[in-house]
N, C-alpha and C positions, 0 to 999 in steps of 0.2 A: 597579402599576409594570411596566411591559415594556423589555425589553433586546433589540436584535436583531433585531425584529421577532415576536419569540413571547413568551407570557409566560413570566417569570421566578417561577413561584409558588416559595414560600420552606416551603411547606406540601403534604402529600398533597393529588391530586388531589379533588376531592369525587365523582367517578364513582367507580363500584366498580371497582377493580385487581383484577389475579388476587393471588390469595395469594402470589404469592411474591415480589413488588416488596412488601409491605407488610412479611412475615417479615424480608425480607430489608433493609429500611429498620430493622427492630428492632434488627436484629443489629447490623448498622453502627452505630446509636445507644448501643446499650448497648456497642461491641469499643473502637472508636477516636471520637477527636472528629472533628466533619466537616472533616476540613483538606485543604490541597492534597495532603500526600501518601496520604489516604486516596481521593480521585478520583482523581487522578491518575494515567496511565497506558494507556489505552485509547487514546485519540486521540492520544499521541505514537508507541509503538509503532504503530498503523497505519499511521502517516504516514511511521514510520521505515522501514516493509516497502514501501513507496511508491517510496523510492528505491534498486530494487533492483538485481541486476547486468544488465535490461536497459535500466532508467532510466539506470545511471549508463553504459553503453554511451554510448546518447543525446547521454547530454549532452557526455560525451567527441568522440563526431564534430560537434557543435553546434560546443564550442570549434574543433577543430581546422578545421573548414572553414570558418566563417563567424565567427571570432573571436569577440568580444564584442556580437556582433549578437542574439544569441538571451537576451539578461540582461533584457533589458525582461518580452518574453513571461511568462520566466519568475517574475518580481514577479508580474506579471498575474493567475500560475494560485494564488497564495495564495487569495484570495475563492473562488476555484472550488471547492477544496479542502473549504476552510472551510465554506461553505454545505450540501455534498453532505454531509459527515458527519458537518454538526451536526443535519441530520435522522435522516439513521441513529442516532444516539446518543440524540436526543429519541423517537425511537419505540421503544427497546430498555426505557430507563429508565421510561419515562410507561407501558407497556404491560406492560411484564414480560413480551413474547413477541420469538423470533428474528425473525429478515426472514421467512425460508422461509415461518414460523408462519404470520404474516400475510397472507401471499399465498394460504396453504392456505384462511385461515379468511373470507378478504374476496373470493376471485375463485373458490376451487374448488382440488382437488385435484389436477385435469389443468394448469394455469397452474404450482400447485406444483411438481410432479413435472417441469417441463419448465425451470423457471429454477433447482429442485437438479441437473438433470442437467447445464447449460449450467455452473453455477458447480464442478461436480466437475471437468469439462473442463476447465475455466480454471485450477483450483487444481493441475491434475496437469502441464498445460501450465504454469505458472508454476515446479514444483518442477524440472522439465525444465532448464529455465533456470537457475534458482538453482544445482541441483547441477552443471550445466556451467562456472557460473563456480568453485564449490568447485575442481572438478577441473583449472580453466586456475590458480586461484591452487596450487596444488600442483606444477603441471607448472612453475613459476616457480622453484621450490627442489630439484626432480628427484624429487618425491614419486609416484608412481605413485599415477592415479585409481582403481585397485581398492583402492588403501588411503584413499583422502581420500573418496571416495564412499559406501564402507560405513561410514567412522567415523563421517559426518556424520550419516548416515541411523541409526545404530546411537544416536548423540546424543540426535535431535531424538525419536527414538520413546519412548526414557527419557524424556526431560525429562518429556512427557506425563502418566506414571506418578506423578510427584512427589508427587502427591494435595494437590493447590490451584495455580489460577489465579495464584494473587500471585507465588505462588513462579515459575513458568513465564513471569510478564509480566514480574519482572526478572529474570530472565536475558535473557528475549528484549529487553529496553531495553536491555541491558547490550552485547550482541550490536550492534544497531541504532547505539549511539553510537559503535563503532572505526570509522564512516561520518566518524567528526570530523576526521578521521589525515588529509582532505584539505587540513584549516586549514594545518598547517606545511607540504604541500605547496603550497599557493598564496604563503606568504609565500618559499618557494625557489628560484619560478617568475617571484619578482622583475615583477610584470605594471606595465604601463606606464597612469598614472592618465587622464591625457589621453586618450592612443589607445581607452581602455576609455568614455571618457564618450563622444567621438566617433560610434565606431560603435554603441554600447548605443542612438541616437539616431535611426540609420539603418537605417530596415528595408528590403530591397531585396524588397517583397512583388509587384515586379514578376516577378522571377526562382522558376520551376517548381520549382526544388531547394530553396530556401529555404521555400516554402509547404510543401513537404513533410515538412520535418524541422520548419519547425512545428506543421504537424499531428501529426507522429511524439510531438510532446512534449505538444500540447494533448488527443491523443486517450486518449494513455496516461496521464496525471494523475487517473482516476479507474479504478482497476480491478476487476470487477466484485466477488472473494473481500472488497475492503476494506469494503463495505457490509456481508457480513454477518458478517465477524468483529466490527466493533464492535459490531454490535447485539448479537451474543452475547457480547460481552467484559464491557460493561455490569451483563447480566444478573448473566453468572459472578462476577463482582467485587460482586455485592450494594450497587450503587448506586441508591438511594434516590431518588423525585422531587425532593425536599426540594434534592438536590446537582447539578441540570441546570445551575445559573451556573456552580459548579467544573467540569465535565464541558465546558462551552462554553469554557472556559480551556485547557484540558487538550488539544482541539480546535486551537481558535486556535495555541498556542506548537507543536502537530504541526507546523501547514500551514506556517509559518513556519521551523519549523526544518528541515523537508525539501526547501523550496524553497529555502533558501540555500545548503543540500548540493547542489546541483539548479548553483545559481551558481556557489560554487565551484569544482565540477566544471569546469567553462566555460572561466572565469579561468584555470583549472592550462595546461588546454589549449589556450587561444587564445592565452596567454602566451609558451609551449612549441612545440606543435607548428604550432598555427596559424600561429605566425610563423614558422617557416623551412619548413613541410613541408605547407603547407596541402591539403587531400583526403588523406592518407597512411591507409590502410584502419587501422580500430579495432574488427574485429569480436567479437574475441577481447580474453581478457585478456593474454595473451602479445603479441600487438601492440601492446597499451594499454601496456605496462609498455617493452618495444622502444623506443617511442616517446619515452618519460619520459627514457628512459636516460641523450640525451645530456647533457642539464641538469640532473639532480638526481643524477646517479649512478647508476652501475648498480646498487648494494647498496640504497639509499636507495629509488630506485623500487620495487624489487620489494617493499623491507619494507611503507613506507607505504602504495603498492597491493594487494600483500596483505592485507593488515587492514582496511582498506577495505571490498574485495572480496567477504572473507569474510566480515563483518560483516552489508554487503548481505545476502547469497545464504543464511548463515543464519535471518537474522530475517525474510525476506520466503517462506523455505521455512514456518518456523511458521507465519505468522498465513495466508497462506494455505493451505495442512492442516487449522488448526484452523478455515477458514470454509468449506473442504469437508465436514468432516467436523458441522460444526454445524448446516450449511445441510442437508446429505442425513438426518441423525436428524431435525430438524424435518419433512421432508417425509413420511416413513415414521412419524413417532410413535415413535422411539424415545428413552429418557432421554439425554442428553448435557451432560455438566460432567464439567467439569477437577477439583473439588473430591471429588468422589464414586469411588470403586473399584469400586463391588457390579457384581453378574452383571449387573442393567438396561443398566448400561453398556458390558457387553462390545462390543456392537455398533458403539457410538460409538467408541471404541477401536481396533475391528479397522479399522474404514474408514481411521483418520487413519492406522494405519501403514502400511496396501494402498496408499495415495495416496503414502507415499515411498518405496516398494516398488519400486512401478511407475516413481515418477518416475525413481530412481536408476538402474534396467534400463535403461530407454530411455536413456541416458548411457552406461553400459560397453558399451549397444550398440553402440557407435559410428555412429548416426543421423547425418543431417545435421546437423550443431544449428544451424547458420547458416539452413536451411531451416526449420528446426522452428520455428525463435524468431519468424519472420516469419509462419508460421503461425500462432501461438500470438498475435501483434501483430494479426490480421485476424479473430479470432477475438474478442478483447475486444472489438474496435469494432463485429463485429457486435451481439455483445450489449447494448454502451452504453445505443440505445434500450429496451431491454427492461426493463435492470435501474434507468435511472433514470428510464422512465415508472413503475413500479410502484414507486419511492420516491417521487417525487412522489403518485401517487395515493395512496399509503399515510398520507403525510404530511396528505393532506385528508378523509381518511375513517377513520382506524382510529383517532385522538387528539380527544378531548374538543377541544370550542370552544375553552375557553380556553389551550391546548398547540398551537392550530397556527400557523398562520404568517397575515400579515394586513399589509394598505398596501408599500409602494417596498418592503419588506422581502421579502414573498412576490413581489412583480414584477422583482428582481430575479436571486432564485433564480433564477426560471424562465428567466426570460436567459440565467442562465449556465448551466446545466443544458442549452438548447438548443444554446448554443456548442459545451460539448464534445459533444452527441450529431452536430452539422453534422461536426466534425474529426475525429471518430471514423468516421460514414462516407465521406466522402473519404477518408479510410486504406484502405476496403478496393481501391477499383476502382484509386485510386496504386499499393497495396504487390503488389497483384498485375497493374498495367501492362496495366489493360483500357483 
């Protein structure tokens, strides 16, 4: 039986697994029954750090400048989504090794050490981010960023400590859903049914600004830290081959449900701003929130955007931390899981708090962050080709015959997979106006 284009085995694989997808298949057999809530969880929080505070930036100037024009696309990048880290998730489980792992073990060690050093970059540029939106939701309510900065940082470094992954993935899903706080903001924002089917219809792909904030949104839909926190989510979580359909489900309702937070976002604002104040700059979350003010209230915006906001900027600080810090232990051979304390681990540890060390520094530094973030945007899409040729190839070479992919199914992938590597590099020579 195959689902998806890969098979659906319902039983260990028949090649020999490393030990500890098989242990780890035990434990899971013998702890809980195989249900949704025992898969579940990897592929929504990724998907929920997907839409972080520069996605939801994004989307917020999508709405407000081009109204309801950009809701199509964004349906569109569901499959994208979907495809890219239901093979990350297939090679974590099936294999029992990280991303890094694999690249160390199937291309060499210098490949490894050069896509751990690119994805640290990305993971420390992402927290960059995320703790800049911390500290504009804070400047919202008169909170000074030396205090919202270190708490957050002081947070995310404990959670760590908790000693088990479950414990750390719901919080961080927990974190991930006050992204929902945009639903009663779109029904506030009153949006207009017609006018939204209308333009959702019309794409003006004649026009240079609109390519570009579609590419802004198609290039940044896959970023490179989410490939390898699943694969190492998987592991940590002692999921079993046996539960790759739940694990595909678990997948599917991520992409699904960050791409309607994706729409939402849209709606509020093409509702809102779009309609009276169209281009009105959103670079910030104090502009973003400025912006809201007139129609939902001043008290209202700021609450709902708040929590939002922070929502985003903490759960997409985690999982990318925990895919720097996963992805650089794999390359160097050191032990890393969330479930374990001992000394082995020290190291894995020290890295993921130096990563929000760092990230938070760079913020009270008071950096460009308008500069930075654009950086940090041309930086992903260099990487794109990098980081999903070597899931593709991983995908065709590290997984038993019957675990890879095969007919419209694999020729799809590759489609879309080329799509976003195409908008990813057109991002860079756009964003930097060569």
């Amino acid at each position: 039986m195959h689902t998806g284009g890969v098979s659906s085995n319902t039983v260990e694989s028949p090649t020999k697994h490393s030990g500890l997808v098989k242990r780890n298949g035990n434990k899971l057999r013998k702890g809980v029954t195989l249900g949704l809530l025992a898969i579940w969880g990897p592929g929504i929080i990724v998907m929920l750090a997907d839409t972080d505070v520069g996605s939801t930036i994004t989307a917020a100037q999508s709405g407000a400048t081009w109204g309801y024009r950009l809701l199509l696309p964004e349906l569109l990048l569901v499959p994208i989504l979907y495809v890219v880290q239901e093979m990350t998730a297939r090679l974590g489980i099936v294999t029992g090794k990280g991303h890094a792992a694999l690249i160390r073990e199937h291309f060499g060690k210098g490949w490894a050490l050069l896509s751990g050093t690119t994805l640290v970059a990305s993971a420390v540029g992402a927290l960059v981010t995320e703790f800049a939106g911390v500290a504009g939701v804070g400047e919202l309510f008169g909170i000074s960023e030396w205090i919202t900065v270190p708490v957050a940082t002081v947070f995310l470094i404990a959670l760590a400590f908790s000693g088990s992954y479950r414990r750390v993935e719901r919080v961080g899903l927990a974190l991930g859903l006050a992204e929902l706080v945009f639903v009663p903001a779109m029904l506030l924002s009153h949006p207009h049914v017609t006018t939204m089917v209308r333009q959702a219809t019309n794409l003006p792909l004649h026009n240079s600004s609109f390519v570009f904030l579609l590419a802004a949104n198609v290039g940044a839909v896959i970023m490179p830290w989410m490939i390898f926190y699943q694969q190492g989510a998987v592991i940590d979580k002692l999921i079993p081959s046996g539960a790759l359909r739940q694990e595909r489900l678990d997948t599917g309702v991520g992409a699904i449900l960050t791409q309607a937070i994706m729409i939402i976002i849209i709606i509020v604002f093409a509702a809102t701003v779009g309609r009276t104040s169209s281009g009105a700059p959103l670079q910030t979350v104090g502009e973003m929130s400025r912006a809201l003010q007139p129609f939902l209230g001043n008290l209202t915006a700021k609450v709902l955007l708040g929590i939002a906001i922070l929502g985003a900027g903490l759960v997409a600080a985690l999982v990318a931390s925990l895919a720097g810090a996963w992805g650089l232990s794999e390359v160097l051979g050191w032990k890393h899981s969330l479930n374990e304390r001992s000394k082995g681990e020290l190291r894995f540890y020290v890295t993921y708090g130096l990563a929000h060390i760092l990230g938070a520094a760079v913020v009270l530094a008071s950096v460009d962050l308008i500069s930075l973030a654009v950086d940090v945007e041309v930086m992903n899409a260099m990487l794109l080709p990098i980081v999903l040729g070597f899931l593709l190839l991983l995908e065709a070479k590290a997984l038993p015959q019957s675990y890879r992919m095969h007919g419209a199914y694999k020729i799809a992938t590759w489609f879309l997979c080329l799509v976003v590597i195409g908008f990813g590099l057109y991002m860079i020579p756009a964003t930097l106006h060569l």
